[in-house]
C-alpha positions in Angstrom: 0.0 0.0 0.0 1.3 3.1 -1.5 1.1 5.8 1.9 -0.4 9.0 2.1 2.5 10.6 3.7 5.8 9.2 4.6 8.7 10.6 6.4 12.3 11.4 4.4 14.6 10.1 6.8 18.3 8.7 6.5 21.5 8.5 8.3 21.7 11.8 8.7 19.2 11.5 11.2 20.5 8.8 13.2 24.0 10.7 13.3 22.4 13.6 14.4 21.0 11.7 17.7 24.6 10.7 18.0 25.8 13.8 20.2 22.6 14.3 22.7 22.4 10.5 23.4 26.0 10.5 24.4 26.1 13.8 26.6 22.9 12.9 28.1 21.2 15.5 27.5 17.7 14.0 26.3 15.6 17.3 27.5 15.0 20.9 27.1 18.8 21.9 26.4 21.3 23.1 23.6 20.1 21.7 20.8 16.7 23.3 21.0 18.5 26.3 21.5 20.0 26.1 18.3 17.1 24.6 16.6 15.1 27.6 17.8 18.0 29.9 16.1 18.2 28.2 13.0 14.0 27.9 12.8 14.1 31.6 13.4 16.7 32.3 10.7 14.7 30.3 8.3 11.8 32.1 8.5 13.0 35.1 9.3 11.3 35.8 12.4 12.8 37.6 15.7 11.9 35.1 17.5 11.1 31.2 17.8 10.2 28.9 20.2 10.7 25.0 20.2 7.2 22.6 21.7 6.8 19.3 21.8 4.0 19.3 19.4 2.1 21.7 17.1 -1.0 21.2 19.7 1.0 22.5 22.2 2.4 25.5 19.5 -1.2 26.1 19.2 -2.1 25.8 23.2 1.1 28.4 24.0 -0.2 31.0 20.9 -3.6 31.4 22.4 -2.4 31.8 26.1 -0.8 34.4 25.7 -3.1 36.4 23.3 -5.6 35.8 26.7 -8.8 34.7 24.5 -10.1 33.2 28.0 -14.3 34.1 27.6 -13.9 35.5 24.3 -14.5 34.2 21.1 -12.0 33.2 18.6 -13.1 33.2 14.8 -11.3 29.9 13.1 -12.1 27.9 10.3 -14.3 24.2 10.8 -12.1 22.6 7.5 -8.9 21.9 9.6 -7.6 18.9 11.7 -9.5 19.2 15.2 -5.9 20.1 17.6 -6.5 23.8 16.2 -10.0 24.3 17.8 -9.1 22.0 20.2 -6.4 24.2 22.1 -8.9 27.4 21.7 -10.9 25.4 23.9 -7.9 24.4 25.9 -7.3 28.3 26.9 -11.4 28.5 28.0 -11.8 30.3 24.1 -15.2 30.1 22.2 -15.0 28.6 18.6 -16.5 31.0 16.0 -16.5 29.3 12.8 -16.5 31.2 9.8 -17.2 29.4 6.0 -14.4 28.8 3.9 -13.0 30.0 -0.1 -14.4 27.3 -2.3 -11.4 27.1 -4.5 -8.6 26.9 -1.8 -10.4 25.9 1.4 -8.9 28.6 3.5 -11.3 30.9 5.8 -12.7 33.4 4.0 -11.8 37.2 4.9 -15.5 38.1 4.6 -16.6 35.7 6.1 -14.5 36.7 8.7 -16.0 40.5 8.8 -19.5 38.8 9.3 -18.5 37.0 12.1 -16.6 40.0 14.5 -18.8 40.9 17.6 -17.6 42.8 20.7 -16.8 39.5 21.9 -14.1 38.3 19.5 -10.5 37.9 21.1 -8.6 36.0 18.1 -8.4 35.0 14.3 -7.3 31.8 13.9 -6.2 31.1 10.1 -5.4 27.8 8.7 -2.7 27.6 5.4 -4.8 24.9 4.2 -2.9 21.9 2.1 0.5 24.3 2.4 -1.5 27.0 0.4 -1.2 30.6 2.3 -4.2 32.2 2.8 -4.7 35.6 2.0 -2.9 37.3 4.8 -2.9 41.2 4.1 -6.6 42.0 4.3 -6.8 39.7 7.2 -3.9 40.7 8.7 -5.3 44.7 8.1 -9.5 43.4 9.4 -7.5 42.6 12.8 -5.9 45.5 13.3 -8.6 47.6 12.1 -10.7 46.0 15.2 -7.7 45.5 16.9 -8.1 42.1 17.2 -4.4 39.7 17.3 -3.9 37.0 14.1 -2.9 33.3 14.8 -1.7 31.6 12.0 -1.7 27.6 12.4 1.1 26.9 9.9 1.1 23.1 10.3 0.9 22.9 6.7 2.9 26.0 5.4 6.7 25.2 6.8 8.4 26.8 3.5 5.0 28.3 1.9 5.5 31.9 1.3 2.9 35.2 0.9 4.2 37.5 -1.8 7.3 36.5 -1.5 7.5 36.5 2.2 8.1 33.4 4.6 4.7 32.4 6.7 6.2 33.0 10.0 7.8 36.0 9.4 4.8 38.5 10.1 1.7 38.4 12.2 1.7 38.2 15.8 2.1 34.1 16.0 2.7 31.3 13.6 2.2 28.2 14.9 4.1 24.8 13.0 3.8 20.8 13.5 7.3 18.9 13.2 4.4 15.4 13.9 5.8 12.6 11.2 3.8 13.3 8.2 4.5 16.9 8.5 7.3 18.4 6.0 9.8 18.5 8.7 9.4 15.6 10.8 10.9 15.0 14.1 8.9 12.2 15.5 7.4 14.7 18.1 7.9 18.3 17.9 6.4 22.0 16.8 7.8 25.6 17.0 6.0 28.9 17.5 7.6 32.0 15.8 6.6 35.3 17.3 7.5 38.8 16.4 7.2 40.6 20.3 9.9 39.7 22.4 7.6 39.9 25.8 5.3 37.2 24.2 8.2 35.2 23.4 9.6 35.7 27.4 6.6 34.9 28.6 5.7 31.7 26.3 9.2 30.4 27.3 7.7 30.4 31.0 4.6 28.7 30.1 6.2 25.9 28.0 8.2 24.9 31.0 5.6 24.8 33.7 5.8 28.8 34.5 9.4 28.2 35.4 11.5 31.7 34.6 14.2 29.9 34.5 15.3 27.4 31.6 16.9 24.1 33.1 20.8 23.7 33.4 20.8 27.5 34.1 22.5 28.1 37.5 20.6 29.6 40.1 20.9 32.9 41.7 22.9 33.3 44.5 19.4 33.3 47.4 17.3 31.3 44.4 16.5 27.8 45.1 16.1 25.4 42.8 12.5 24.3 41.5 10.8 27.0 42.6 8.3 28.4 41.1 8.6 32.5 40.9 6.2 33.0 38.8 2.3 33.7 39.5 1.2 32.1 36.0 0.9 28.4 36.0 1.7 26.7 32.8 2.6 23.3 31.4 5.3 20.8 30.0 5.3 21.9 26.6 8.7 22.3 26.2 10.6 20.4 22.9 13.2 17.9 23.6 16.8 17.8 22.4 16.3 14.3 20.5 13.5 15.9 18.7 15.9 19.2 18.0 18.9 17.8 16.7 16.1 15.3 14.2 14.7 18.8 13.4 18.1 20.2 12.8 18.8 18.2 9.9 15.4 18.0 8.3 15.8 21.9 8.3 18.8 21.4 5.8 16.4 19.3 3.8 13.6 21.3 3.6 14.2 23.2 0.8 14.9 20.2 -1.4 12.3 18.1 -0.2 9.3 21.1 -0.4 10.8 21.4 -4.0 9.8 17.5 -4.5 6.8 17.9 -3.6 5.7 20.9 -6.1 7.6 18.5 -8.8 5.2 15.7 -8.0 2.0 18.1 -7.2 3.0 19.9 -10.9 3.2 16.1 -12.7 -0.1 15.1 -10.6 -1.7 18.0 -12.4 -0.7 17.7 -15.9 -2.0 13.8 -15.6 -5.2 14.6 -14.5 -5.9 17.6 -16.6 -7.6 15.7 -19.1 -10.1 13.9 -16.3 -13.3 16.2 -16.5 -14.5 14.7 -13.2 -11.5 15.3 -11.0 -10.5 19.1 -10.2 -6.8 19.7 -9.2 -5.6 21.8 -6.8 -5.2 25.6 -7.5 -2.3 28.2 -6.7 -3.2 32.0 -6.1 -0.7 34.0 -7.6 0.3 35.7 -4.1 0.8 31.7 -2.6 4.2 29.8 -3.0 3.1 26.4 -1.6 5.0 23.9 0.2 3.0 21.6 -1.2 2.0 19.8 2.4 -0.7 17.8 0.6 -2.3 17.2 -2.9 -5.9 17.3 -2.6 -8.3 17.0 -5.2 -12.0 17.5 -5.8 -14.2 14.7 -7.2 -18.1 14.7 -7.2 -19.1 13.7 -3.7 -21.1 10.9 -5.2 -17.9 9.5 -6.0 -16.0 10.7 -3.3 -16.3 7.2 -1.0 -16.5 4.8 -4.3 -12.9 6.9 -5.5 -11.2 5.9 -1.5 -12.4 2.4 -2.2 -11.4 2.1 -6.0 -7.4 3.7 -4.4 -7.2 0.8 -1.7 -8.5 -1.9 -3.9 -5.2 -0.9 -6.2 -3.1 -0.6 -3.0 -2.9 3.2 -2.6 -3.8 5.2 -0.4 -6.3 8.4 0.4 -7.7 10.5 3.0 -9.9 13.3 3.7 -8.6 16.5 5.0 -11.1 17.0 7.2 -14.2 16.3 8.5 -14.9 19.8 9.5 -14.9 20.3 13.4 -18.4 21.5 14.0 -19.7 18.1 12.6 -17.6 16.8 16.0 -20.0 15.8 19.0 -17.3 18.1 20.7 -18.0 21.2 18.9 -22.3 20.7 18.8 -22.1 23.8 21.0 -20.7 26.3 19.3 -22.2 25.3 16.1 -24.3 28.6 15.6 -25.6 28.6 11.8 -24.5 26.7 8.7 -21.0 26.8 6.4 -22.7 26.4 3.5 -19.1 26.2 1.6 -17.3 24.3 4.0 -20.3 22.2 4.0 -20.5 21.2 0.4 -17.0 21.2 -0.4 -15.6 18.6 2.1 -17.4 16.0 0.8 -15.9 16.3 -2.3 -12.4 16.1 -1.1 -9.7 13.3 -1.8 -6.3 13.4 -0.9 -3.7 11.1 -2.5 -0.1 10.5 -2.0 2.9 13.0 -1.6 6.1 12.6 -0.4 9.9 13.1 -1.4 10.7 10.0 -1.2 8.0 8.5 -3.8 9.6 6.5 -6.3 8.5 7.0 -10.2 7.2 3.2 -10.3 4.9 5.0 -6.8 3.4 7.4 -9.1 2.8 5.7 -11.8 1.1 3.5 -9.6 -1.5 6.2 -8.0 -2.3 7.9 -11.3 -2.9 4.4 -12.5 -5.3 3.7 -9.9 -7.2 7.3 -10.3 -7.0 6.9 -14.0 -9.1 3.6 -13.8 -11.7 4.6 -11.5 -15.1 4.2 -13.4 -16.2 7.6 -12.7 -19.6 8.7 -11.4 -19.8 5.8 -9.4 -22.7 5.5 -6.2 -21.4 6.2 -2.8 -20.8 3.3 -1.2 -23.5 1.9 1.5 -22.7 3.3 4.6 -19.8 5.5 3.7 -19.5 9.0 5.2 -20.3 10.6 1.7 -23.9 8.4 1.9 -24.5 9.1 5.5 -24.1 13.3 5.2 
């Protein structure tokens, strides 16, 4: 079976653990230090700060923009850990509807959904494609309201020629393993206040103000807790630093894969008048996270099971969160968009690592789908 996603791992890697598995130093040390410098340099951000996942990226970016009781405007077409850490900080989902064409929030739909209430903007670079940042970016500050950009998807996408993570307030990213740069376990935060980036430091390591291995002050004792704000063990490990260190190297090349594959994908399947491919907004360089395509969403289900029967395989990115028995609360009118379009969604495989034989291999399968086919009995496309 042909995966979805797949890491790009060699011995690189396993060198790389070399150094912190023979100092000892597994934890919160030196090679997050200089992850954190390099990640920052990358993305050309003041400041950067290493987690141990993206959920807990996400969980650090809205503690400190304080969203506790207020409502946070996010999009329902994402992977539920986004709208699960607004809930984490004592937030309020707001979802607004989505662009049909990319399947990132809509600005307007944005506008429509600002009350006095509204604390946050949560974006979502869907698929690795950026959304469109400026007039978001200018709707905040015009009702001074902070951005939060969950950039799971986006490590290496750019806005008009500028790096996501480089401006607004907080970009969040996922190092998880089918991310572009995998490190097992892992996510950063970039920030662009250096008092937000002091005082997320604290919260990753359980409110602590100071990091561990530093000496204590002569009068300080150790393990206690000088600070009134409580926070939690968020903090990335050295193990998954020096992983993330290497990958870093690799990103470039490998993000350059993927567009290679996405851009063959697309001139195979331009002649299919039943599948859509993905599009590319001239402001959006894409790292390419995922190829998703768009088939009717009678044949959404019938497409999955046509892929496995040829030994490749499919998802769907997402089932949107307020369809989630979690989320039936703060489901407070229809997504008409979001609604329609998910059903119709299909993605296939991408990684740098696939082989040509690989490829061949999914446009095969995709090619030899009998198209217009019934949902399957039973299948989520029959059942919505």
């Amino acid at each position: 079976m042909i995966p979805v996603f797949k890491p790009a791992l060699d011995e690189e890697e396993w060198h790389a653990l070399r150094e912190p598995l023979a100092n000892g130093w597994l934890g919160l040390g030196p090679k997050t230090k200089e992850f954190e410098r390099q990640f920052a340099a990358y993305t050309e951000a003041p400041h950067a700060v290493g987690t141990n996942s993206g959920t807990s990226a996400l969980h650090l970016g809205f503690a400190v923009l304080d969203i506790a009781g207020g409502e946070v405007i996010t999009t329902s077409l994402t992977y539920i850990a986004t709208n699960h850490a607004i809930l984490y900080c004592g937030g309020i989902p707001v979802f607004a509807d989505i662009e049909p064409d990319t399947c990132n929030i809509a600005v307007d739909e944005i506008e429509r959904c600002i009350t006095p209430r509204t604390k946050a903007i949560c974006v979502v670079h869907y698929a690795g494609h950026p959304c469109d940042m400026d007039p978001i970016l200018e709707l905040g500050a015009r009702h001074g309201i902070p951005v939060l950009q969950d950039s799971a998807h986006a490590c290496g996408s750019r806005y008009k020629g500028r790096m996501i993570g480089s401006f607004g307030p907080i970009n969040t990213f996922s190092f998880d393993p089918v991310k572009n740069l995998a490190t097992g376990a892992g996510g950063m935060v970039t920030l662009q206040d250096e008092g937000m980036d002091r005082r997320m430091r604290k919260l990753r390591w359980l409110g602590h103000s100071r990091p561990p291995g530093t000496p204590a002050e002569p009068g300080q004792m150790d393990y206690y807790h000088e600070t009134e704000e409580v926070g939690w063990r968020h903090h990335m490990n050295d193990l998954s630093a020096a992983i993330g260190i290497v990958q870093l190297r690799k990103l470039e090349k490998h993000n350059g894969r993927r567009r290679e594959l996405a851009a063959a994908y697309d001139r195979e399947f331009a002649s299919l008048d039943w599948l859509q491919t993905p599009v590319l907004r001239d402001y959006a360089f894409t790292a390419q996270h995922k190829y998703v395509v768009r088939v009717p969403e009678e044949d959404r289900d019938a497409l999955i099971l046509h892929l496995k029967s040829r030994d490749v395989g499919s998802h769907v990115h997402f089932v949107p969160s307020h369809l989630h028995p979690a989320y039936a609360p703060y489901r407070s009118e229809l997504l008409p968009v979001t609604e329609r379009v998910w059903k119709t969604l299909v993605t296939l495989p991408l990684f740098p690592t696939m082989t040509d034989d690989e490829f061949a291999q999914v446009v095969e399968a995709v090619k030899s789908y009998p198209k217009k086919a019934s949902a399957a009995p039973g299948s989520v496309a029959a059942r919505a």
